[in-house]
C-alpha positions in Angstrom: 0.0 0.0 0.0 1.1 3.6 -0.9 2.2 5.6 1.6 -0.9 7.8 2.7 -0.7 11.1 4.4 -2.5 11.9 7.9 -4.6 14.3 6.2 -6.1 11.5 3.8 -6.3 9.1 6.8 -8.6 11.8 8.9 -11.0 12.4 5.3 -11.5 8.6 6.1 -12.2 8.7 9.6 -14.5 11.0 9.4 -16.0 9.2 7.2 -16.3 6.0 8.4 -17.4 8.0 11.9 -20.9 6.8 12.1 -21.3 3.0 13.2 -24.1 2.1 11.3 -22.3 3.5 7.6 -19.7 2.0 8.7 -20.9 -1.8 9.4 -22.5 -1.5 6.1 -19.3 -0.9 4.4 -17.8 -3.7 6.2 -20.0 -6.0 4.3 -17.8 -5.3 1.7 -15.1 -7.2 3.6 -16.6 -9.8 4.5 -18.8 -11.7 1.5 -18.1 -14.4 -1.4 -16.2 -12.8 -3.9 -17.6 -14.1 -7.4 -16.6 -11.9 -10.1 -14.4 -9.0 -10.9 -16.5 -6.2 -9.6 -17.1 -8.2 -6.0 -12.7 -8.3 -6.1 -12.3 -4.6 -7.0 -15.4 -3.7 -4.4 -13.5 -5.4 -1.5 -10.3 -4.5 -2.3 -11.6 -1.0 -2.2 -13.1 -1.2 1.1 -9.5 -2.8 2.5 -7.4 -0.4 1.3 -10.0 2.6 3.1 -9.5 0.0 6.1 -6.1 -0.4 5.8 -5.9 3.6 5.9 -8.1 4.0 8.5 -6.0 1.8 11.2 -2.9 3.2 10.3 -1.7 -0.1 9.3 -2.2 -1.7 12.3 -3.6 -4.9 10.3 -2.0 -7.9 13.0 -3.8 -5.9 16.0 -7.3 -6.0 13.8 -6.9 -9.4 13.3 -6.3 -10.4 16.9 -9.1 -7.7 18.1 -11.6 -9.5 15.4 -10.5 -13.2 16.2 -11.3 -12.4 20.1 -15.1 -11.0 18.8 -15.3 -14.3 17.1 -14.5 -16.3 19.9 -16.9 -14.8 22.0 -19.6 -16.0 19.5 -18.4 -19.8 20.2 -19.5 -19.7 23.8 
């Protein structure tokens, strides 16, 4: 990924502010890919994402796999 300035980073924050927007944008992430379009819409959505955490990809992972596991019980 490019190198992205803070500026750009805040745009995205701001953004992606509002829970609800942003769970619906999430859905992006997280579906079947099937064609082309469904590729270039997620990787979209993970490159915002990407921004947005300041590269901090390992630490979402971990945070996500503990929300997970608290579905299991």
């Amino acid at each position: 990924m490019a190198t992205v300035n803070e500026q750009t980073r805040q745009v995205l924050i701001q953004g992606y502010r509002n829970e609800l927007f942003l769970a619906m944008k999430l859905k992006r992430m997280f579906f079947r890919i099937e064609s082309e379009s469904d590729r270039a819409i997620h990787n979209d959505m993970y490159d915002d994402l990407l921004i947005v955490i300041a590269g901090k990809r390992e630490e979402l992972l971990q945070d996500i796999s503990k929300l997970i596991m608290g579905y299991m019980r």
